[in-house]
PDB file of the backbone (N, CA, C, O) and the ligand in Angstrom, with CONECT records:
HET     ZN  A 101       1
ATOM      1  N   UNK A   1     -18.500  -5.909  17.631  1.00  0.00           N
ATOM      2  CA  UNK A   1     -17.209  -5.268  17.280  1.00  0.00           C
ATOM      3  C   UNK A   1     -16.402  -6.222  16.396  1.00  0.00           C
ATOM      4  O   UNK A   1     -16.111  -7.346  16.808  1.00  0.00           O
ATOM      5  N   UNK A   2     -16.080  -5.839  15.332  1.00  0.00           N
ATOM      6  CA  UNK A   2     -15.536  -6.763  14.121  1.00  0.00           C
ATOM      7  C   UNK A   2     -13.799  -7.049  14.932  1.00  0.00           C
ATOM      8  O   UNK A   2     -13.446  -6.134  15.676  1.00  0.00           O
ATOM      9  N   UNK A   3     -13.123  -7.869  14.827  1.00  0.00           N
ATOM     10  CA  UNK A   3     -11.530  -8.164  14.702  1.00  0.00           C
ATOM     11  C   UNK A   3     -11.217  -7.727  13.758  1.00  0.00           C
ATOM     12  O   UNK A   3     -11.563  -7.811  12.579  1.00  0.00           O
ATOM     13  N   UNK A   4      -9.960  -6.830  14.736  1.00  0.00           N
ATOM     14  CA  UNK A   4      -9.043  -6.768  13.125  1.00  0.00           C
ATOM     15  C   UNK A   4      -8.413  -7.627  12.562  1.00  0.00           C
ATOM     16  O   UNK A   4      -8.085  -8.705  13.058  1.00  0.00           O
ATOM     17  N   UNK A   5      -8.150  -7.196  11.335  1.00  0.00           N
ATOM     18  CA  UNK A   5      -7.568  -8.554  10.110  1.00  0.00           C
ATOM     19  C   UNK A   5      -6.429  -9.402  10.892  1.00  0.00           C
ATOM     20  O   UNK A   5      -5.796  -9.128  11.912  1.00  0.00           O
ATOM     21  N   UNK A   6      -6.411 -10.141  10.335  1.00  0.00           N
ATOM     22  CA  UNK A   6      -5.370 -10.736  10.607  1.00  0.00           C
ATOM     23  C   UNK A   6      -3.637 -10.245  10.087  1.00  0.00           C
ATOM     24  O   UNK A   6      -3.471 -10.148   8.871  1.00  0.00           O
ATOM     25  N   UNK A   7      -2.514  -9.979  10.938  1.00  0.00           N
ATOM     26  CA  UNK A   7      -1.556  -8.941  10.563  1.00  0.00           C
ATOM     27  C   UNK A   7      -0.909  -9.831   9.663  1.00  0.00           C
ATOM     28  O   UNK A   7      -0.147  -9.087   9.047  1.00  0.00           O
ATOM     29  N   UNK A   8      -0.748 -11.088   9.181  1.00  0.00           N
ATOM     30  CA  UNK A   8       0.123 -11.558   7.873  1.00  0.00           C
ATOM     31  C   UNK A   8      -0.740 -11.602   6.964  1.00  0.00           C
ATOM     32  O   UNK A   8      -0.190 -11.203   5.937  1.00  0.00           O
ATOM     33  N   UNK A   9      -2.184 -11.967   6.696  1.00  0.00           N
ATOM     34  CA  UNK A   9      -2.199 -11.876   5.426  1.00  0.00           C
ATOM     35  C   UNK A   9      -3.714 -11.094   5.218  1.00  0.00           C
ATOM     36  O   UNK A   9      -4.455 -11.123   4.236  1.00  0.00           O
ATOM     37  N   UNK A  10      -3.876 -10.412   6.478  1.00  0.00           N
ATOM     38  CA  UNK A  10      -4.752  -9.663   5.976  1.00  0.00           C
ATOM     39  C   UNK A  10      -5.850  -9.961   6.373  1.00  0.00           C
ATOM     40  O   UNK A  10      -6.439  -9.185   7.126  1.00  0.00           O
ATOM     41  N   UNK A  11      -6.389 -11.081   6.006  1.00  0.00           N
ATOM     42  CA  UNK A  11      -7.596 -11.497   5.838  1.00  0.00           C
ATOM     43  C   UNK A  11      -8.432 -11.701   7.170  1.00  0.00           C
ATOM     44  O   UNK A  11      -7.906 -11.967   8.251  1.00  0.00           O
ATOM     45  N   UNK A  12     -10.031 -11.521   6.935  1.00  0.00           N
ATOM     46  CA  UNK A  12     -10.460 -11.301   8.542  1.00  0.00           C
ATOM     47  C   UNK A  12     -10.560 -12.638   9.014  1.00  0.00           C
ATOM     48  O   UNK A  12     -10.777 -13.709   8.449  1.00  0.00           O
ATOM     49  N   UNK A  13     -10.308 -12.246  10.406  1.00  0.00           N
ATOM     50  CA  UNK A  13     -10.060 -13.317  11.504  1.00  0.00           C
ATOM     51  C   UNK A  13     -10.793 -14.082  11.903  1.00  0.00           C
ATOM     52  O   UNK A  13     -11.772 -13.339  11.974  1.00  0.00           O
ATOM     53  N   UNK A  14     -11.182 -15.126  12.282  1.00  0.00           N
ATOM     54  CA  UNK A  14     -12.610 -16.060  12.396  1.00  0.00           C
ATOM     55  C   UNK A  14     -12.778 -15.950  13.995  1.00  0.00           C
ATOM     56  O   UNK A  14     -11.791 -16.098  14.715  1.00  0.00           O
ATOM     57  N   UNK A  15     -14.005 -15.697  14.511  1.00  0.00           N
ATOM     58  CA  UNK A  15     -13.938 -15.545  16.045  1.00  0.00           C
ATOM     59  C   UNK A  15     -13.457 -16.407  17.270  1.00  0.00           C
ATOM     60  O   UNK A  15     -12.693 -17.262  16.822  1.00  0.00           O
ATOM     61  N   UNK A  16     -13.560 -16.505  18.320  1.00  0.00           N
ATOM     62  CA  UNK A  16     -12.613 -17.491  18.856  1.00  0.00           C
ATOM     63  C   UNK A  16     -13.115 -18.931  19.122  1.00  0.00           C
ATOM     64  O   UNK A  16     -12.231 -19.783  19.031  1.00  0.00           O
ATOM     65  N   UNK A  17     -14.284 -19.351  19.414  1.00  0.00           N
ATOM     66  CA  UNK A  17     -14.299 -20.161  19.664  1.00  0.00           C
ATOM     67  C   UNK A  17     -13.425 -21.607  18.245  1.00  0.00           C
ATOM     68  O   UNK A  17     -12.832 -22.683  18.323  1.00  0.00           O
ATOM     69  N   UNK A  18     -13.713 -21.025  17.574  1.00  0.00           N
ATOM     70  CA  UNK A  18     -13.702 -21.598  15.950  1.00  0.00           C
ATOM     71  C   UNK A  18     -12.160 -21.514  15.811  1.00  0.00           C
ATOM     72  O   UNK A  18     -11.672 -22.411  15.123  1.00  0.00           O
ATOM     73  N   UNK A  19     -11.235 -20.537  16.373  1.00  0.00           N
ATOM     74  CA  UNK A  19     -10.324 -20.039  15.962  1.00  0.00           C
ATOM     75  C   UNK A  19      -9.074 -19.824  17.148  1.00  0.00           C
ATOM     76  O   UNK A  19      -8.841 -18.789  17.771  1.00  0.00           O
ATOM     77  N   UNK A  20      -8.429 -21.008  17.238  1.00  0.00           N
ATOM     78  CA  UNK A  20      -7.270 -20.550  18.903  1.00  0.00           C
ATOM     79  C   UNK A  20      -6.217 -19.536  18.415  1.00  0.00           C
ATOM     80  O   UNK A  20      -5.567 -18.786  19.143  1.00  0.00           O
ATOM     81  N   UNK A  21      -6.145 -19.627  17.078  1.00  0.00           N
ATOM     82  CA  UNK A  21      -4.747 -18.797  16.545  1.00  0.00           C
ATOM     83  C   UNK A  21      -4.645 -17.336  16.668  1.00  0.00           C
ATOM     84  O   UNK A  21      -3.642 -16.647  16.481  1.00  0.00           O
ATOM     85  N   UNK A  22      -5.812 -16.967  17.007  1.00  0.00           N
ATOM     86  CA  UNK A  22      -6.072 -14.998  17.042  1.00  0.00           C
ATOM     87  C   UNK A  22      -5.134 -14.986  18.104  1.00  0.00           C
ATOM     88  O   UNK A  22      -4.953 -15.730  19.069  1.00  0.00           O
ATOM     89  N   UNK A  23      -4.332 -13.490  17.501  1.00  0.00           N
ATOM     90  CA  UNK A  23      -5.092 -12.797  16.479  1.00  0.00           C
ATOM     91  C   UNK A  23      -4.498 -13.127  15.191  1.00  0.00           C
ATOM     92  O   UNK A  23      -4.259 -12.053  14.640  1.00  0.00           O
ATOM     93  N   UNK A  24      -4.148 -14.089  14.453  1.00  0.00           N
ATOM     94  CA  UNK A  24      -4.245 -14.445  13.645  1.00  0.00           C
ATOM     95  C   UNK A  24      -5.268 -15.117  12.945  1.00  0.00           C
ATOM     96  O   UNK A  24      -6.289 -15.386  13.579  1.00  0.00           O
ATOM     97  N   UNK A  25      -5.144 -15.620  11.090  1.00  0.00           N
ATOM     98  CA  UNK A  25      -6.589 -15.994  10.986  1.00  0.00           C
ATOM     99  C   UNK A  25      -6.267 -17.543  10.831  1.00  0.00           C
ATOM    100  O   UNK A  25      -7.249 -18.134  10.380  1.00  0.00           O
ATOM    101  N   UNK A  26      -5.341 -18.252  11.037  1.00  0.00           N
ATOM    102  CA  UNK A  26      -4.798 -19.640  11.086  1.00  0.00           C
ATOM    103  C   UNK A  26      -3.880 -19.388  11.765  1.00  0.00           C
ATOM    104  O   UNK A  26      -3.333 -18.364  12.175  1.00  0.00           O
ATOM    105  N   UNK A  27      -3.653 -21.183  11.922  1.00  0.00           N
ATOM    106  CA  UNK A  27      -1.886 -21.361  12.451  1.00  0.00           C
ATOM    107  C   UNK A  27      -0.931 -21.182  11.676  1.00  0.00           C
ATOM    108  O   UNK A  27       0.218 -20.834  11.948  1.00  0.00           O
ATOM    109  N   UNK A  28      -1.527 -21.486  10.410  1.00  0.00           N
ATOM    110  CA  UNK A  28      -0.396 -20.856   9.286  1.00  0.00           C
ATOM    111  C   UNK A  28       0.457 -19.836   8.959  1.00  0.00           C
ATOM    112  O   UNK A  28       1.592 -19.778   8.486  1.00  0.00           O
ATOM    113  N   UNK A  29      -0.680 -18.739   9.466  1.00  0.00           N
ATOM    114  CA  UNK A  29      -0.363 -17.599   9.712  1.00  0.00           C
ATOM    115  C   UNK A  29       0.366 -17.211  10.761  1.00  0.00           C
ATOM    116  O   UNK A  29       1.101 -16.227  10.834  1.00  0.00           O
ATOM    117  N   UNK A  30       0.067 -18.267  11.821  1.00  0.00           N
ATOM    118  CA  UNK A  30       0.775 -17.325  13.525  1.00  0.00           C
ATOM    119  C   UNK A  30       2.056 -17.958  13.260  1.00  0.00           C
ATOM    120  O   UNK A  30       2.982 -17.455  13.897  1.00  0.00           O
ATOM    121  N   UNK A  31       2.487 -19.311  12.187  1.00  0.00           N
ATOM    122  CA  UNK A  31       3.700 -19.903  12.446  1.00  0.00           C
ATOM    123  C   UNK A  31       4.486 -18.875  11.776  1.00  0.00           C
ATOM    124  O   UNK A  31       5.607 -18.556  12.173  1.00  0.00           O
ATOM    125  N   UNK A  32       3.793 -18.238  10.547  1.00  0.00           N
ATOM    126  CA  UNK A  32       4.719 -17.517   9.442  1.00  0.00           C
ATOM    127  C   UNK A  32       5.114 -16.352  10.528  1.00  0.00           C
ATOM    128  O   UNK A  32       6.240 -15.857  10.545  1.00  0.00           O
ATOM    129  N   UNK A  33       4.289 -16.048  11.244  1.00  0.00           N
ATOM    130  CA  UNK A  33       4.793 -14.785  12.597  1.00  0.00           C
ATOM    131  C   UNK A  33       5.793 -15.221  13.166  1.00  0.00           C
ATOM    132  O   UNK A  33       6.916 -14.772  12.938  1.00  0.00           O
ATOM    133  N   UNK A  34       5.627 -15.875  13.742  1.00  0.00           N
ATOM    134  CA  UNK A  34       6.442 -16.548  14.764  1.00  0.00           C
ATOM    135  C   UNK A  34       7.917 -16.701  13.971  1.00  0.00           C
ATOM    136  O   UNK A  34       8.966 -16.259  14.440  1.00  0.00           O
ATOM    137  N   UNK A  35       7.821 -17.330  12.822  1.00  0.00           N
ATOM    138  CA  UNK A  35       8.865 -17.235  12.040  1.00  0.00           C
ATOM    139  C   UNK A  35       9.875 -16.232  11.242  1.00  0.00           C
ATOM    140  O   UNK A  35      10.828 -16.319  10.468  1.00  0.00           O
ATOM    141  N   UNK A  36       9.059 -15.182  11.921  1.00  0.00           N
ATOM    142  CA  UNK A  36       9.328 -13.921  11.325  1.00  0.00           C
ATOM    143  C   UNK A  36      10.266 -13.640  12.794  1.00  0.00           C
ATOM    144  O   UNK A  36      11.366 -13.097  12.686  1.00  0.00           O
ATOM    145  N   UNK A  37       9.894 -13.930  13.749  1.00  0.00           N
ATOM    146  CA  UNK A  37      10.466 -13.451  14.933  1.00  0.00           C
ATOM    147  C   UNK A  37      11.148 -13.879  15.172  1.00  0.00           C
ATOM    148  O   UNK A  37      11.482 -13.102  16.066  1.00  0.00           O
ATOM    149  N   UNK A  38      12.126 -14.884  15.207  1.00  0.00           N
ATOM    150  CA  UNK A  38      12.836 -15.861  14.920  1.00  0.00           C
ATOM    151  C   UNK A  38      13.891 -15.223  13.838  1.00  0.00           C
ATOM    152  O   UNK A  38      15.096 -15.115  14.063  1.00  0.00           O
ATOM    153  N   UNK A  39      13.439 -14.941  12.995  1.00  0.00           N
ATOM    154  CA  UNK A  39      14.649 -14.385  11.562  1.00  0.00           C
ATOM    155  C   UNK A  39      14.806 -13.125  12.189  1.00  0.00           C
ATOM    156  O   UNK A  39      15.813 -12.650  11.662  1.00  0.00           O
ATOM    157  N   UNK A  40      14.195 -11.997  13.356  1.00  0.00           N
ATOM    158  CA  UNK A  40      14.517 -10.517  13.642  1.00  0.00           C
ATOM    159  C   UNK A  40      14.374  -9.952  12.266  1.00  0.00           C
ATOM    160  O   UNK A  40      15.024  -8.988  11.864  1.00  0.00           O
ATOM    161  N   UNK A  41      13.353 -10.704  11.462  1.00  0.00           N
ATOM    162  CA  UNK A  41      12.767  -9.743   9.973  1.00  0.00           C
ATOM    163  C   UNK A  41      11.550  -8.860  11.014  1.00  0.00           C
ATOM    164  O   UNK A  41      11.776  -7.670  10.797  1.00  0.00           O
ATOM    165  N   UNK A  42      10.965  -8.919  11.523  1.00  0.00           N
ATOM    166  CA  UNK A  42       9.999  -8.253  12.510  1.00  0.00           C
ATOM    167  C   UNK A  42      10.244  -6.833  13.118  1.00  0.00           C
ATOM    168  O   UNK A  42      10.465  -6.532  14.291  1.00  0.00           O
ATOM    169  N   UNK A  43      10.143  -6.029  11.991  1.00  0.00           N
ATOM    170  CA  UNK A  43      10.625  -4.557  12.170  1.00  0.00           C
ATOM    171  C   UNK A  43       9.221  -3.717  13.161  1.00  0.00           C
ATOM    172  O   UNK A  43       8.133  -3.392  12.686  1.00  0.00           O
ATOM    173  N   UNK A  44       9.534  -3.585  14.165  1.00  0.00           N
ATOM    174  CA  UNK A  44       8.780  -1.899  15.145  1.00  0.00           C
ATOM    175  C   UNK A  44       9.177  -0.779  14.335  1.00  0.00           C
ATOM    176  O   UNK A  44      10.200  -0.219  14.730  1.00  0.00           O
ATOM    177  N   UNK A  45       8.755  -0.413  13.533  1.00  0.00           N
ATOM    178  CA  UNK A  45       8.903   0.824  12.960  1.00  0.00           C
ATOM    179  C   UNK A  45       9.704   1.966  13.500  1.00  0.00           C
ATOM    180  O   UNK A  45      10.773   2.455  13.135  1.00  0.00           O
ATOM    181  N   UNK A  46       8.666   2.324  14.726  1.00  0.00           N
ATOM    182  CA  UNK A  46       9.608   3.319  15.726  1.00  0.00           C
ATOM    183  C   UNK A  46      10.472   3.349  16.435  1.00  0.00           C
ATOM    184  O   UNK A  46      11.119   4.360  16.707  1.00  0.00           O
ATOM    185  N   UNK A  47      10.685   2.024  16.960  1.00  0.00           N
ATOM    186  CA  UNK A  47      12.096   1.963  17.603  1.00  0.00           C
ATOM    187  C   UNK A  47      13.673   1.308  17.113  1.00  0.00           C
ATOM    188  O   UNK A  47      14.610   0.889  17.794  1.00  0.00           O
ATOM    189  N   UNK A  48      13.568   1.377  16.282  1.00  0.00           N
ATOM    190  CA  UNK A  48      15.079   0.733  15.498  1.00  0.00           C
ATOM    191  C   UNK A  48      16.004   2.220  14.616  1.00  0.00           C
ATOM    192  O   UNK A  48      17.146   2.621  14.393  1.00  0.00           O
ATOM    193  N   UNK A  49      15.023   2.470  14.448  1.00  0.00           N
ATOM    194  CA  UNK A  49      16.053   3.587  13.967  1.00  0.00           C
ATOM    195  C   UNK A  49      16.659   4.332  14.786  1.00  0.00           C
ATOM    196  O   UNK A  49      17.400   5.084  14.154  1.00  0.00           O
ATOM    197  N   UNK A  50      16.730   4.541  16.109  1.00  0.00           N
ATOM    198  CA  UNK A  50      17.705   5.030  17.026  1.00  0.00           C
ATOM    199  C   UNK A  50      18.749   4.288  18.032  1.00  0.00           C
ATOM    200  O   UNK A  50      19.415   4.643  19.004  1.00  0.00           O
ATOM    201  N   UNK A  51      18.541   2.997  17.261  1.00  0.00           N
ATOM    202  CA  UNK A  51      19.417   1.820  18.315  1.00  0.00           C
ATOM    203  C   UNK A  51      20.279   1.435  17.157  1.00  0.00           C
ATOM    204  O   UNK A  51      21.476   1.334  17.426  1.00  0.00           O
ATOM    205  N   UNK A  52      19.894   1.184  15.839  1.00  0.00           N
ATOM    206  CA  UNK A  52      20.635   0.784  14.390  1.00  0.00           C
ATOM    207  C   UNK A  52      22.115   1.686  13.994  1.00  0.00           C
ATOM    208  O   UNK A  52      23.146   1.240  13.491  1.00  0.00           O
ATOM    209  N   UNK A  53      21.877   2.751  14.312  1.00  0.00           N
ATOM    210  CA  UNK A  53      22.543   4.087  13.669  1.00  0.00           C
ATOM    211  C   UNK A  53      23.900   3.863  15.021  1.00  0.00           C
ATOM    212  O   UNK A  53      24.906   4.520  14.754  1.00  0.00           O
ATOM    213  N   UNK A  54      23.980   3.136  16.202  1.00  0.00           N
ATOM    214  CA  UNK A  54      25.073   3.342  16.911  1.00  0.00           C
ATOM    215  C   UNK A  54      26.328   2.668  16.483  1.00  0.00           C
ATOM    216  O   UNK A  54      27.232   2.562  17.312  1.00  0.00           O
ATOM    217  N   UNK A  55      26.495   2.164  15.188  1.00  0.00           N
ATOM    218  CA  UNK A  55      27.692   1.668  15.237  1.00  0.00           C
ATOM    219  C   UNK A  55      29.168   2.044  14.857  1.00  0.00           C
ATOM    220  O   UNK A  55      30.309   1.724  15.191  1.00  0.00           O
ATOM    221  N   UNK A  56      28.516   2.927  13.950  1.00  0.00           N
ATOM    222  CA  UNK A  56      29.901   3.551  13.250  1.00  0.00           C
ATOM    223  C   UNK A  56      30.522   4.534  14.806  1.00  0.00           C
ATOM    224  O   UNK A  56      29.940   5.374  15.493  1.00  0.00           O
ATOM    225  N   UNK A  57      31.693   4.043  14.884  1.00  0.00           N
ATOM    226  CA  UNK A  57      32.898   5.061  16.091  1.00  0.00           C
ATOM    227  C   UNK A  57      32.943   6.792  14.935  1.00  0.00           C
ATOM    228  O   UNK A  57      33.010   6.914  13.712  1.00  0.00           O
ATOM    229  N   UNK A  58      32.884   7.637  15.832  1.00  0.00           N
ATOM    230  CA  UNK A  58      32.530   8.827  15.122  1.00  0.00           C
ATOM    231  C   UNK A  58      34.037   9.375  15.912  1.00  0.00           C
ATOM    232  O   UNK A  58      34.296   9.852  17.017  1.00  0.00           O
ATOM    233  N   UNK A  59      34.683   9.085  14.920  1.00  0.00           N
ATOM    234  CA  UNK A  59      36.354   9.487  14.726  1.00  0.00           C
ATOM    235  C   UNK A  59      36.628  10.694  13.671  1.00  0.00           C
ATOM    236  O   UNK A  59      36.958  10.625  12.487  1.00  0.00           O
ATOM    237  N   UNK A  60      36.401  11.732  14.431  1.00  0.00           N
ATOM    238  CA  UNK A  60      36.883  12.620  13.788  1.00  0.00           C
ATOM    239  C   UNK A  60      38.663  13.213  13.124  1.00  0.00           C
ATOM    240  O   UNK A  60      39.061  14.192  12.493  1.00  0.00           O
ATOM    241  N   UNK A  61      39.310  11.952  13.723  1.00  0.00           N
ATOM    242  CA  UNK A  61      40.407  12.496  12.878  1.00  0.00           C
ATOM    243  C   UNK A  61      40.669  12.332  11.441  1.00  0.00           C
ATOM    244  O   UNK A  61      40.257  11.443  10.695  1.00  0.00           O
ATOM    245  N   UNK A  62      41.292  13.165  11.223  1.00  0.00           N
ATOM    246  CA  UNK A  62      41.641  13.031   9.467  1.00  0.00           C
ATOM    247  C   UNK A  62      42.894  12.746   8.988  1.00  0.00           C
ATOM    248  O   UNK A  62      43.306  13.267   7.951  1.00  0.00           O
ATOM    249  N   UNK A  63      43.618  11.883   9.712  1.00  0.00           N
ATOM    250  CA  UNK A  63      44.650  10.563   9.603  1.00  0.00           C
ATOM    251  C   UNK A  63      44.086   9.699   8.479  1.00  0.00           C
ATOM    252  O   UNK A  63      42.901   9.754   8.148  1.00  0.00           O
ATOM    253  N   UNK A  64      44.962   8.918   7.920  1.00  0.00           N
ATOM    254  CA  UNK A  64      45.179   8.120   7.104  1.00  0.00           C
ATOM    255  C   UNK A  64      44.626   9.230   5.910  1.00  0.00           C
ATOM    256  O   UNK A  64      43.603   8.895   5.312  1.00  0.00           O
ATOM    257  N   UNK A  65      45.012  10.018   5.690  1.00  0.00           N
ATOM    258  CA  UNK A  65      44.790  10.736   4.338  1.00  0.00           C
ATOM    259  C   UNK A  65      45.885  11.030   3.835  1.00  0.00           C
ATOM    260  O   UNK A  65      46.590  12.006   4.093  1.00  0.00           O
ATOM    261  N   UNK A  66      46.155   9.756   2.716  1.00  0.00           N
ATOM    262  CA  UNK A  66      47.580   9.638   2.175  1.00  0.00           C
ATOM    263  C   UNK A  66      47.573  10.041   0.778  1.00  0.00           C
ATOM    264  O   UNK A  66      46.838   9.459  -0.021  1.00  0.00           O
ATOM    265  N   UNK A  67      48.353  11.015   0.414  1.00  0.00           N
ATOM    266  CA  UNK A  67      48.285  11.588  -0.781  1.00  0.00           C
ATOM    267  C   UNK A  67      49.624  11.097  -1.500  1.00  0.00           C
ATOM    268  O   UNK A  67      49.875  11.457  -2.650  1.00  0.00           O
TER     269      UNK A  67
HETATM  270 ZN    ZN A 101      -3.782 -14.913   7.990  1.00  0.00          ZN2+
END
């Protein structure tokens, strides 16, 4: 059964004995992860768009409309 690529740069993964960083295909790679997680650049696709959208106060009055 092949590994999948490695998720930063793609490239396939070297098996384990050879390789502690999987599932990455270096440490280079797991640091640039890791570093990604760290900045919250590390987007879940599916779950942010319904936690992102709570900020605006949904104030329906139509005050301050100064003519
Ligand atoms: Zn890599």
């Amino acid at each position: 059964m092949p590994l999948p690529p490695c998720p930063i740069c793609q490239k396939p993964v070297p098996p384990r004995p050879e390789n502690t960083s999987q599932p990455f295909c270096s440490r280079r790679c797991r640091a640039v992860d890791l570093g990604r997680w760290l900045g919250e650049e590390y987007r879940v696709p599916d779950r942010q768009a319904d936690e992102q959208e709570d900020e605006q106060p949904s104030d329906g009055s139509d005050r301050g409309h100064d003519a």
